[in-house]
C-alpha positions as CSV (number, residue, x, y, z in Angstrom):
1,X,1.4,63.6,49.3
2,X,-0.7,62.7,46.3
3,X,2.5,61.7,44.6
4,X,4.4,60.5,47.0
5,X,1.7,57.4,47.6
6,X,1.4,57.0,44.0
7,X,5.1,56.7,44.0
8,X,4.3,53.7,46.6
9,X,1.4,52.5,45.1
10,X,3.1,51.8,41.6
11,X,6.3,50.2,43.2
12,X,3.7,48.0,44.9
13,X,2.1,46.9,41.8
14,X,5.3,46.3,39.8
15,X,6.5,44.4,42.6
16,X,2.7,42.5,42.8
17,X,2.5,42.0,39.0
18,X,6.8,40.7,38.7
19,X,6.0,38.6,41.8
20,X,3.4,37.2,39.7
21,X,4.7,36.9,36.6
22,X,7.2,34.3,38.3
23,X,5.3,32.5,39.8
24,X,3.1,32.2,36.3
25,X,6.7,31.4,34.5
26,X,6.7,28.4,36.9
27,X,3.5,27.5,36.8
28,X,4.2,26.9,32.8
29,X,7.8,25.4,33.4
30,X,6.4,23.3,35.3
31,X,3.3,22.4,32.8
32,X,5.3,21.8,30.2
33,X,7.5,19.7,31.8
34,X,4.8,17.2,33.6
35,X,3.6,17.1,30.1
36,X,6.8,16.3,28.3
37,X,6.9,13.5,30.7
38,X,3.2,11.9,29.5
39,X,4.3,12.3,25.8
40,X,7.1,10.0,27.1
41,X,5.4,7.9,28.4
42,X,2.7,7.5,25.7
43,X,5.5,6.4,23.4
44,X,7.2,4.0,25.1
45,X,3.6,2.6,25.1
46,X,3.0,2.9,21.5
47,X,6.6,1.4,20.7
48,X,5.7,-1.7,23.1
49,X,1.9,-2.1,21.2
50,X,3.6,-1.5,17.9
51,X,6.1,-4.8,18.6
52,X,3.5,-6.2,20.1
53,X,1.6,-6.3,16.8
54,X,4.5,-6.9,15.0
55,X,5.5,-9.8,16.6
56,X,1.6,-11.1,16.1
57,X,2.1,-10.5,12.5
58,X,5.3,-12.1,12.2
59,X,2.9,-15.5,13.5
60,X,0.2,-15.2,11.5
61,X,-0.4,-16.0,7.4
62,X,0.5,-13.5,5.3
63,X,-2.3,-12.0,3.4
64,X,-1.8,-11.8,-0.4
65,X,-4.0,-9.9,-3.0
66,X,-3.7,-11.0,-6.8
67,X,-3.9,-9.1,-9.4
68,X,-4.5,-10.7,-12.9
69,X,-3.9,-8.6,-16.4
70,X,-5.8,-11.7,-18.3
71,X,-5.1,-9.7,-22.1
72,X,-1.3,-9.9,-21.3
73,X,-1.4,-13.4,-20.7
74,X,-3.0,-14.6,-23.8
75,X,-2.3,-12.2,-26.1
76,X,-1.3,-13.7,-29.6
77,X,-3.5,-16.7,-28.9
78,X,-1.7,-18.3,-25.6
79,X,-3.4,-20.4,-23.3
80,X,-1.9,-20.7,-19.8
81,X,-3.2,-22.6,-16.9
82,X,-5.5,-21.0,-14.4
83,X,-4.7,-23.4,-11.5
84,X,-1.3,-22.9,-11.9
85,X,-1.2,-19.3,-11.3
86,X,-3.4,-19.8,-8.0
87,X,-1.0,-22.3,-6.8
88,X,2.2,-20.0,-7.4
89,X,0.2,-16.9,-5.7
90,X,-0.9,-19.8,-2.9
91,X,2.7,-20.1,-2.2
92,X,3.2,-16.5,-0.7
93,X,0.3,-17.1,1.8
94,X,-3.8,-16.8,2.3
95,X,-5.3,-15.2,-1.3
96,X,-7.3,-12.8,0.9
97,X,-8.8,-11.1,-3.0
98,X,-8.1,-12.1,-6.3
99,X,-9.2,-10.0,-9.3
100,X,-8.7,-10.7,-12.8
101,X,-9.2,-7.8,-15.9
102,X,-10.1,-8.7,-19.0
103,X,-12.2,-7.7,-22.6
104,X,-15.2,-10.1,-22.7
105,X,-15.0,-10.0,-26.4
106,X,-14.1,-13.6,-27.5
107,X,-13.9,-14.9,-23.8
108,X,-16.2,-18.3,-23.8
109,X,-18.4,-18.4,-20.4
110,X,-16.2,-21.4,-19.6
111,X,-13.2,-19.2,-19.0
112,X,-15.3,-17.3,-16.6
113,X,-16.6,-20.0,-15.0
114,X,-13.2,-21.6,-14.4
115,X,-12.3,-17.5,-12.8
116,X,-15.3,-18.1,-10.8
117,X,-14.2,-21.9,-9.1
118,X,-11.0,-20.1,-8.3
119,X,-12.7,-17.6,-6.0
120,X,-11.2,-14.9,-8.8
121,X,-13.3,-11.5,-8.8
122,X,-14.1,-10.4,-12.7
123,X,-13.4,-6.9,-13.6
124,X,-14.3,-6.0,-17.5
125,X,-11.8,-4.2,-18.7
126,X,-12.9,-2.7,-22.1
127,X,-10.8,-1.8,-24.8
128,X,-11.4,2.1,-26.1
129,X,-12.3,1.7,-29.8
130,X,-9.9,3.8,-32.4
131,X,-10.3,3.9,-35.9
132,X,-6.3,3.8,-36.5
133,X,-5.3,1.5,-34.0
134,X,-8.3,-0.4,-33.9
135,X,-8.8,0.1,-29.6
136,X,-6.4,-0.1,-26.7
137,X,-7.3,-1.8,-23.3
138,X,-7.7,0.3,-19.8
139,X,-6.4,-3.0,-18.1
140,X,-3.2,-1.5,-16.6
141,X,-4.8,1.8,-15.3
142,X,-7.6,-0.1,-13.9
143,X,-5.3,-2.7,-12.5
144,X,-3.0,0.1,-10.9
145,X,-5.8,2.3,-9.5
146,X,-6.5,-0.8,-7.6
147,X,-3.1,-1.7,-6.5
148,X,-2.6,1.8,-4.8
149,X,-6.0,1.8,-3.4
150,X,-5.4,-1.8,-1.7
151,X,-2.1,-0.4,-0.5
152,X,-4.1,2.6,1.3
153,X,-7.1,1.4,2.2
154,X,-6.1,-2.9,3.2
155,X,-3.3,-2.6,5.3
156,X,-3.4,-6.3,6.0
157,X,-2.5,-7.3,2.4
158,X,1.5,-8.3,3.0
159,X,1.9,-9.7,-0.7
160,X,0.8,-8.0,-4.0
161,X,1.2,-11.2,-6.6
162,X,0.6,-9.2,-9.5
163,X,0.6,-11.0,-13.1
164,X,1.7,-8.8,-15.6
165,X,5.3,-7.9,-17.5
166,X,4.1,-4.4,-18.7
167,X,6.7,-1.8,-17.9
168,X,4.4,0.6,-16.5
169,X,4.3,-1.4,-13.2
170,X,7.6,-0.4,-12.3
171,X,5.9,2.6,-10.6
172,X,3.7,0.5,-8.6
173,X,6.5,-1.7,-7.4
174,X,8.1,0.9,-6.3
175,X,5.2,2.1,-4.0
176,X,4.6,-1.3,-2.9
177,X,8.6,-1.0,-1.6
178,X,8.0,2.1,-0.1
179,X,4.6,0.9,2.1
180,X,7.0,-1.7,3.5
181,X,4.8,-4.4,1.5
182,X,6.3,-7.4,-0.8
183,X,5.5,-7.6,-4.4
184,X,5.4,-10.7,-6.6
185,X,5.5,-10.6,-10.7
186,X,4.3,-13.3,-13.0
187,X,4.7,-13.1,-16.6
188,X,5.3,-14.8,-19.4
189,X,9.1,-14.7,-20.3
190,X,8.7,-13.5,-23.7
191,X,6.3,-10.4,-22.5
192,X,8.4,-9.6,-19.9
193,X,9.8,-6.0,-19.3
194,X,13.9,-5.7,-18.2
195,X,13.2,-2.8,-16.8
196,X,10.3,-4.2,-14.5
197,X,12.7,-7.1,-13.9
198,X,15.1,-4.4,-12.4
199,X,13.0,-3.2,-10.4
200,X,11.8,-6.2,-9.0
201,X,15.7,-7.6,-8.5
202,X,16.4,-4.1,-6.6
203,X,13.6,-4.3,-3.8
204,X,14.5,-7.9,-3.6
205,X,11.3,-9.1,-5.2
206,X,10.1,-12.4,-6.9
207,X,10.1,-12.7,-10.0
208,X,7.9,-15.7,-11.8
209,X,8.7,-17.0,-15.3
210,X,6.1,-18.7,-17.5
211,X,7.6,-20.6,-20.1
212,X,5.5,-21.3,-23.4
213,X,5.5,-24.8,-24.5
């Protein structure tokens, strides 16, 4: 008797617990699929803000950001024109910053006076002091830490006008092409890197000539 209604008992409870189990399987199935359906939703949302805000970009400005390696310009004793360079970066849009790096060491306060009328930020760029070599200038790190941390942290910036013809700003080009950003190089056209003109050429970039005269 005692097994015979345990027998019973347990057929009962598997039958209780698979019923169960079903109607849990369900239950999920049909979680999951109400939810599949919100994420859907939520993205056709997100596509229609994101062209949305496109399409308000695509009316607006552009925002540029200029970046100015001052000891590349003049090295060797050339003098170049300020107003010049502000026009050309002009051209490409609103200069929302402007920094320019430089050694103060035989810079007149006139030359950073003219930086100042210009609305150009100063940044002193110092050169370490060797006994061999005599020092070398932390200009293009300086200048580069600030182009990848404008590119992170100022998504508004469109246009990087960057005035340099160092090689080593091929790197930085490229990671200007790869934020979906435009870049802009001005250099003089005797210190001016093929390889940065390359790179410039292959992202489809500008590439500004100063002629010495």
């Amino acid at each position: 008797m005692y097994r015979e209604e345990g027998k019973k008992e347990g057929k009962g409870y598997r039958q209780s617990y698979g019923g169960k189990r079903r109607a849990k399987e369900e239950e999920d199935r049909a979680y999951q699929a109400a939810y599949q359906a919100e994420v859907l939703a939520n993205l056709k949302n997100i596509d229609t803000t994101t062209k949305m805000i496109d399409a308000k970009i695509m009316g607006r400005e552009r925002n540029v950001a200029l970046f100015i390696d001052h000891d590349n310009l003049v090295s060797g004793g050339v003098e170049y024109d300020r107003a010049a360079i502000i026009g050309i970066a002009k051209r490409y849009g609103r200069i929302s910053s402007a920094k320019v790096y430089f050694d103060i060491g035989g810079e007149s306060s006139e030359s950073f006076y003219n930086y100042f009328l210009h609305g150009v930020q100063m940044v002193y760029a110092p050169k370490w002091k060797y006994e061999q070599t005599g020092g070398k200038s932390i200009a293009d790190p300086m200048l580069m830490c600030d182009i990848i941390e404008a590119l992170h942290d100022c998504p508004w910036i469109d246009v990087f006008v960057i005035v340099t013809g160092d090689k080593d700003f091929v790197i930085p080009i490229r990671k200007i092409a790869e934020h979906g950003k435009t870049a802009v190089i001005i250099a003089r056209e005797t210190r001016l890197a093929d390889v940065l003109v390359k790179e410039c050429e292959r992202n489809g970039f500008d590439v500004i000539r100063l002629r010495e005269v």
